[in-house]
N, C-alpha and C positions, 0 to 999 in steps of 0.2 A: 821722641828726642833721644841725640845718642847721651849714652853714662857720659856723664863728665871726671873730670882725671887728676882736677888739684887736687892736693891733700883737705882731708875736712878741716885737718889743723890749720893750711893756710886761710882756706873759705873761713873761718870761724877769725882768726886774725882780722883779716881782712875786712871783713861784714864791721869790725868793731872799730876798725882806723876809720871804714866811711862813716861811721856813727857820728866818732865823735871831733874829727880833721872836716875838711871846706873842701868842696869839689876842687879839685886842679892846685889846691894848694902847692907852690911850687918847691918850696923845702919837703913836706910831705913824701910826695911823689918822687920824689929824687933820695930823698932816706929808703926808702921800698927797694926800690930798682935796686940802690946800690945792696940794701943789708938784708934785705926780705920784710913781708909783712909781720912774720913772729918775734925777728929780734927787734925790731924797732916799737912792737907793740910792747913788748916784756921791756926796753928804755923808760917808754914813756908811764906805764908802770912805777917803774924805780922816781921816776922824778916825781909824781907824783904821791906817793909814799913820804916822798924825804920834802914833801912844797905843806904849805899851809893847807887846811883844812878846808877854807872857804876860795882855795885855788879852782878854777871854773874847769880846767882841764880835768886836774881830779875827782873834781863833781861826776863830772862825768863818764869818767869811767869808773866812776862807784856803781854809775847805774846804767851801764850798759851790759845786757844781757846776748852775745849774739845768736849764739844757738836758738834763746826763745824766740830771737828777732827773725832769724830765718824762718823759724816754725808760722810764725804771723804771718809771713811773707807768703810763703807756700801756700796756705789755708786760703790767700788773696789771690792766686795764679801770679805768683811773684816770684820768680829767680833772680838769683844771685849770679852773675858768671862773672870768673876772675880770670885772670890769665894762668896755662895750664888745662882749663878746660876745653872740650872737645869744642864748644862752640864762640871760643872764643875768637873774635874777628883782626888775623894779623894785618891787617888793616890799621887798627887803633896801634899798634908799637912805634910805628913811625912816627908818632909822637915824643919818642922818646928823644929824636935828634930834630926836633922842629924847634926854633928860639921863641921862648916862653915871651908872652903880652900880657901887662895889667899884673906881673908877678904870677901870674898863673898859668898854668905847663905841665906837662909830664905825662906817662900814662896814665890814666886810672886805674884807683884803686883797685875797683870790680865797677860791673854796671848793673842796676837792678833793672830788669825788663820785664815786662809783659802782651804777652801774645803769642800766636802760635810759630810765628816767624822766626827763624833760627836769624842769633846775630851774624855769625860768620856768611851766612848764604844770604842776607840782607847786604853785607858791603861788596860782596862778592861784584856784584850790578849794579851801583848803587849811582845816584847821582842827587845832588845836594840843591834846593830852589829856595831860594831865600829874598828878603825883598821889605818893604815898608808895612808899618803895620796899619799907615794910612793910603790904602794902597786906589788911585784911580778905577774906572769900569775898564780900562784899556790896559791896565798891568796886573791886574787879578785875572782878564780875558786871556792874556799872553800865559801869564803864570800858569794857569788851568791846559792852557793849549798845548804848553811844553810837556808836562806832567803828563797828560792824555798821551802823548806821543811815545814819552818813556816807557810808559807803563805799557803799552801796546809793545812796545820791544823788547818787553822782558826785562826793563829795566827797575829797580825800587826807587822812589821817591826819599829822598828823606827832606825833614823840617824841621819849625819848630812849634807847630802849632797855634804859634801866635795868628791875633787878626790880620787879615788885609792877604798879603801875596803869601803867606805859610798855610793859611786855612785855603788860599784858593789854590796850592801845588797840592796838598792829599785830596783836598776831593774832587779835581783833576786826575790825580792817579786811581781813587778808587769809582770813577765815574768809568772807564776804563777797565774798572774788574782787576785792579792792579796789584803791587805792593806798597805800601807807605810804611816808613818810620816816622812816627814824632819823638823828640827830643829834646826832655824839659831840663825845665832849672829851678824844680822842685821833686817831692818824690811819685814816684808812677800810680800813686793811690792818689793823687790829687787832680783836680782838674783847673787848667790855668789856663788861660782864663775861666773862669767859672761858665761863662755863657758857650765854651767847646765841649763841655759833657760828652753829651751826645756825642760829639764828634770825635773824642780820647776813646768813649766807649768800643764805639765801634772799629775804629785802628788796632784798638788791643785786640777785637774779635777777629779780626782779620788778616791784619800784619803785626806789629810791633813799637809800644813806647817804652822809652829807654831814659833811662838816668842816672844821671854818676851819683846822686841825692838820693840818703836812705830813704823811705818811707816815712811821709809826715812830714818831710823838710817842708816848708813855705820858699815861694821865688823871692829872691835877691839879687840887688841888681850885680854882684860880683857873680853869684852864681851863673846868669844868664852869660855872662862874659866867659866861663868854665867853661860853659855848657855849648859854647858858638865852635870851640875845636873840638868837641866829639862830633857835631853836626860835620865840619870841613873832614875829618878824618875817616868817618863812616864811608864818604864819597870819593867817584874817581875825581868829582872834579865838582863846582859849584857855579850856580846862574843867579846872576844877581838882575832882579826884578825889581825897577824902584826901587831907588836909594838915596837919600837927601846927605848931605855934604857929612853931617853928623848922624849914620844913621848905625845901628848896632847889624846890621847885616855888612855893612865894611869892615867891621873887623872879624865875621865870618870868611871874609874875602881875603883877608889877612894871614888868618891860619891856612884856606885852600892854597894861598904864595908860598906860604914859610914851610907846606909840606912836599912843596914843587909839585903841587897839581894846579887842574886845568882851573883857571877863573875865566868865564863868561861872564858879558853884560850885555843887556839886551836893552837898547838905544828907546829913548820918548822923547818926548818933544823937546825943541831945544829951550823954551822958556817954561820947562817944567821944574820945579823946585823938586819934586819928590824921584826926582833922574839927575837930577845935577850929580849926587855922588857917582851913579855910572856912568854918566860920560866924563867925570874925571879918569873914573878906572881905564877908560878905553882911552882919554887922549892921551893918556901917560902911559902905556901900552903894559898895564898889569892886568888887563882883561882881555878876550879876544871877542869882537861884536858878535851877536848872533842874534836873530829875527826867529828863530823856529826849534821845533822837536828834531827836524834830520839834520840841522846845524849842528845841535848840540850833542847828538849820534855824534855825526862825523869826528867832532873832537875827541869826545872820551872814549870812542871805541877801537880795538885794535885797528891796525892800518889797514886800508881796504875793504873794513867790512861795512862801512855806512858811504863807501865815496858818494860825494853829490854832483852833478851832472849841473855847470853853469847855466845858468838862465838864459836864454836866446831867444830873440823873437825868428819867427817864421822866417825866411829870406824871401825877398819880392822878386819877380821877375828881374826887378830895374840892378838888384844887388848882384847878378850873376853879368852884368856886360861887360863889354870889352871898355877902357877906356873912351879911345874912339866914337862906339858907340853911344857912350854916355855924352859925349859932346857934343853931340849930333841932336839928343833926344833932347839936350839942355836948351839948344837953337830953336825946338819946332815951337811954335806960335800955340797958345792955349785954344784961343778964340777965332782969330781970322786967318784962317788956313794961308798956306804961304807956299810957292813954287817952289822947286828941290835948287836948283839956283839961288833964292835968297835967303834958304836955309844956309846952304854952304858957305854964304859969306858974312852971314853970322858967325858960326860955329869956326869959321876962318880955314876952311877946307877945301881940298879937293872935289869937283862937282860931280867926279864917276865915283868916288870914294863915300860922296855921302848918300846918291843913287842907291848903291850897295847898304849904307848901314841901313837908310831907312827901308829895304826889303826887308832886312831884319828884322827891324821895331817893329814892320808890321806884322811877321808871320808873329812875332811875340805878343802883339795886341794892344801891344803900348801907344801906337798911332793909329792913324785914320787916312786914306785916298780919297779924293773926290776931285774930277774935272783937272788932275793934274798939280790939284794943290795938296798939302800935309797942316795935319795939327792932333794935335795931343790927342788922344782918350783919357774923359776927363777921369775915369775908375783907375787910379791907381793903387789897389788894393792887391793884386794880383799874385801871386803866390808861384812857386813852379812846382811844377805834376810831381 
């Protein structure tokens, strides 16, 4: 991994603002940006010096150690990456002008990751699958399907790790031999759900979790809400898999808008409750539909590198005639063959003219001769060479 380039003095600020501040807090993050992480940590210092003794903020940072923090962290295969560092993902700054949800916004402080996966070369590809955590066999099969796809193109997955359609996009992507991000709203030494173990384990060994929450934090439901715009911000763009009217992956789809990236929804049944939220996304055109992995290529990729090629069926012999033609063929009798005379006066035509088309139809195969009478070939299947 390359050196990294902030100062240790900011990394050390910084490690101690996420200690003892709320993922995405949105006053936070906006004192940073503006003043830096050392004067505003050396503020809240001061205020806490000159505040009561049993003030929680102060508690606080009576006992927080960063330096030791980072050393724990390390010993854990746990980095720190702030901005300034080589691997930090300018990706995430666009944050910076996206309008804040829930009171919570901004860039992050740092994000504490684990795995081999560089952040920056993570969003670099990245694309965002999110979805219900009561997720059907038909939206965990799509979820898995798109991920596969991704992942086959060189794309990262990112999530959240939760059940239902977030556990079925990484191991979709890592079925694939892929990359995945998980993306908690606790700290990366945790497993959340407890029953993904296994499955955080092996993402850290292979790709990358990440989180704005020191180490040790517990999930909250505010944090989860922080934690939905690192997921949107990571990515070019987000698929939304299952999603019921009220579902916390909409307001993942909230931050993919409010950073003018791509939002996907990928359509279910229409008397599904657990899709109703994305076919609101879609009738109200904040989503664009998509059925597949080279759909969702085509969107988030530069222009022309995924185009897809409209769906056509085969052309039938009967699709290449002449008008005429067709009128003629429309006339001939299925069953009881019929003279080229009372064809013509069906089809309301000339009798040399229909002579003519039906030579046609036959060198085409579409009719049949016998004794001077015409009628259909009943195989209309026919294809051209």
């Amino acid at each position: 991994m390359n050196a990294t380039s902030a100062p240790e003095s900011e990394r050390l600020a910084r490690a101690a603002l996420s200690r003892v501040g709320e993922p995405g807090h949105l006053r936070l993050t906006r004192m940073v940006a503006e003043f830096g992480a050392r004067q505003v940590l050396a503020s809240l210092h001061q205020q806490s010096a000159e505040a009561d003794l049993k003030n929680d903020l102060a508690e606080r940072l009576r006992s927080c150690d960063p330096a030791t923090e980072l050393e724990k962290a390390a010993a854990k295969g746990i980095r720190f990456v702030v901005p300034g560092d080589a691997e930090w993902p300018s990706e995430i700054d666009d944050l910076e002008h996206c309008p804040p949800l829930h009171e919570r916004g901004g860039i992050p402080i740092g994000l504490w990751a684990k795995g081999p996966l560089r952040l920056d070369e993570a969003a670099e590809h990245a694309v965002a699958i999110v979805g219900s955590r009561s997720a059907t066999t038909y939206g965990a099969e799509v979820a898995a399907d798109i991920a596969s796809t991704l992942a086959r193109s060189s794309y990262a997955v990112v999530s959240g790790a939760a059940f239902g359609i977030d556990q079925a996009a990484h191991r979709g992507a890592l079925s694939a031999k892929g990359l995945t991000v998980a993306v908690l709203a606790c700290g990366v030494d945790r497993a959340y759900p407890a029953a993904h173990e296994t499955l955080l384990d092996y993402i850290a060994e292979r790709g990358l979790v990440v989180s704005e929450a020191a180490p040790g934090c517990a999930p909250t439901r505010i944090r989860f809400l922080a934690r939905n715009r690192l997921i949107a911000a990571l990515a070019r763009g987000t698929v939304v898999v299952e999603a019921a009217i009220r579902s916390g992956a909409l307001n993942t789809a909230s931050w993919t808008g409010g950073l003018g990236r791509t939002v996907m929804g990928v359509p279910g049944p229409v008397t599904s409750a657990p899709s109703a939220g994305v076919h609101q996304l879609i009738r109200s055109r904040d989503a664009l539909l998509v059925t597949s992995g080279e759909e969702v290529l085509e969107a988030v990729g530069p222009v022309g590198t995924f185009t897809l090629v409209e769906p056509r069926e085969e052309p039938r012999v009967r699709d290449r005639l002449s008008s005429a033609d067709q009128q003629v063929l429309d006339a001939v009798p299925v069953r009881n063959a019929a003279e080229a005379h009372r064809i013509a006066r069906t089809a309301g035509l000339g009798a040399e003219g229909v002579k003519e088309a039906l030579a046609r139809l036959l060198a085409a195969g579409l009719v049949e001769h016998a004794g001077g009478r015409w009628r259909l070939v009943t195989d209309e299947t026919l294809t051209s060479p």
